[in-house]
C-alpha positions as CSV (number, residue, x, y, z in Angstrom):
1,X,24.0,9.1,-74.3
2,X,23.1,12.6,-72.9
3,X,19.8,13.9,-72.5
4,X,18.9,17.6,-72.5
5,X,16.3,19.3,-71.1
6,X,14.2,21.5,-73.8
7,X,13.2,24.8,-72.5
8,X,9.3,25.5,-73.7
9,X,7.9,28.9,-73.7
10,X,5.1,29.0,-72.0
11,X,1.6,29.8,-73.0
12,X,1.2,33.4,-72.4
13,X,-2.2,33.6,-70.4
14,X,-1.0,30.9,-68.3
15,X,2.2,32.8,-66.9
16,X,1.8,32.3,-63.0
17,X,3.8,36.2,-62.7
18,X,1.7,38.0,-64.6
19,X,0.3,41.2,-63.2
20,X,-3.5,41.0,-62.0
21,X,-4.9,44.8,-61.9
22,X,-5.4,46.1,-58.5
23,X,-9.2,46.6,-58.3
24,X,-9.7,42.6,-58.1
25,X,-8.0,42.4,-54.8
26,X,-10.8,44.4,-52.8
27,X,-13.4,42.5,-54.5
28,X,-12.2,39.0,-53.8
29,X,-11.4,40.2,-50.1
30,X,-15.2,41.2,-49.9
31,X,-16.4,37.9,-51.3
32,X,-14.3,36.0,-49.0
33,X,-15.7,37.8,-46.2
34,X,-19.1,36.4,-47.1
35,X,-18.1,33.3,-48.2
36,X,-16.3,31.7,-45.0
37,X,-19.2,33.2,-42.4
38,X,-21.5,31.8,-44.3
39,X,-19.8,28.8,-45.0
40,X,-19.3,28.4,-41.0
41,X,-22.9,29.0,-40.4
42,X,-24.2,26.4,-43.4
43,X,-21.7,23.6,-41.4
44,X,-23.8,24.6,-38.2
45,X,-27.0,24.3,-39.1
46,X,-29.1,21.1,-38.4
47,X,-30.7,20.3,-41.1
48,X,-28.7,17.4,-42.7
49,X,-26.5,19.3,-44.6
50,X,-28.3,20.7,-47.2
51,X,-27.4,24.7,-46.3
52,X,-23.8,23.3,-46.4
53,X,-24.0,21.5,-49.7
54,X,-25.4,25.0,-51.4
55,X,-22.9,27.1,-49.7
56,X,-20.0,24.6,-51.1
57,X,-21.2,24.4,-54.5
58,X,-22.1,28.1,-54.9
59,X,-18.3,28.4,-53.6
60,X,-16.8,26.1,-55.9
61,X,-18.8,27.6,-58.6
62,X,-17.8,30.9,-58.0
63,X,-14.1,30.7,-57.8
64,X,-14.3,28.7,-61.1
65,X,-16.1,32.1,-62.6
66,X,-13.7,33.9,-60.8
67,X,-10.5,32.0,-62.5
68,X,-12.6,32.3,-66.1
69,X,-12.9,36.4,-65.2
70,X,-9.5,36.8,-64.0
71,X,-7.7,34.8,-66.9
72,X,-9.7,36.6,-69.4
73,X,-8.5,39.9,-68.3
74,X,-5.9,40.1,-66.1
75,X,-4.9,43.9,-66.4
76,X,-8.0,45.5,-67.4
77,X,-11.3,44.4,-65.5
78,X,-14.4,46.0,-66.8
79,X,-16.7,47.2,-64.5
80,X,-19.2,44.3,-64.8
81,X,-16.3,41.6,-63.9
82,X,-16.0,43.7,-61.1
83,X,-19.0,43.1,-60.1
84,X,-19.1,39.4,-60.5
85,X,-16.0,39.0,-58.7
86,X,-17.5,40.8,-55.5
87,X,-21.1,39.9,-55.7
88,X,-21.3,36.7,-57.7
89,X,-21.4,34.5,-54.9
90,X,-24.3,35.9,-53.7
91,X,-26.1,35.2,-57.0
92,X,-25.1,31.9,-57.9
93,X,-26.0,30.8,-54.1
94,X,-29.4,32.5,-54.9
95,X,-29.6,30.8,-57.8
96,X,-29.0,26.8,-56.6
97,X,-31.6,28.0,-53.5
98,X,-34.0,28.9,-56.1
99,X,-33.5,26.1,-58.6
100,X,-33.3,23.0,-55.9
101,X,-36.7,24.6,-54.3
102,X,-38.0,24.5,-57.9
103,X,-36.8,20.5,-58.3
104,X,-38.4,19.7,-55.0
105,X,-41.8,21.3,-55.8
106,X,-42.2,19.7,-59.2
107,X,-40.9,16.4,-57.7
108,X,-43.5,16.3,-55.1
109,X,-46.3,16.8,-57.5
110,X,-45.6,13.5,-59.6
């Protein structure tokens, strides 16, 4: 009894060799610039963690928009994904700042 290996063609979007367009590369190399100081700084900071827990969210939430982005349009990036790529960060740790401040407030009141 032999067994044989079946060759599969791979989903197309999922080819690990295709060609990413060149304008991402800049982008992500900004965001990472931000991400890692910042990231340093929020595991320094003495106030029990809670700088560190937005800065690791925001980052884990902004490389999964970054995969979505980049698998969407590998070749052609419009200008907008652009700007998510390099200033997304930014805004989504803006935005779980904002929204935790928001919890706390209304928790207090009850």
């Amino acid at each position: 009894m032999e067994l044989f290996l079946v060759k599969t063609t791979p989903v197309r979007w999922l080819l690990l060799n295709a060609k990413v367009a060149q304008g991402y590369g800049r982008n992500f190399l900004a965001s990472v610039a931000v991400q890692v100081p910042l990231l340093i700084l929020g595991s320094l900071a003495l106030d029990g963690g809670q700088l560190g827990q937005w800065i690791a969210c925001s980052m884990a939430a902004y490389w999964l928009m970054a995969l979505a982005i980049v698998i969407r349009r590998p070749r052609s990036p419009t200008h907008g994904d652009l700007i998510a790529v390099r200033f997304g960060f930014l805004f989504i740790l803006m935005s779980f700042v904002t929204v935790t401040c928001i919890r706390w407030t209304f928790l207090r009141l009850w």
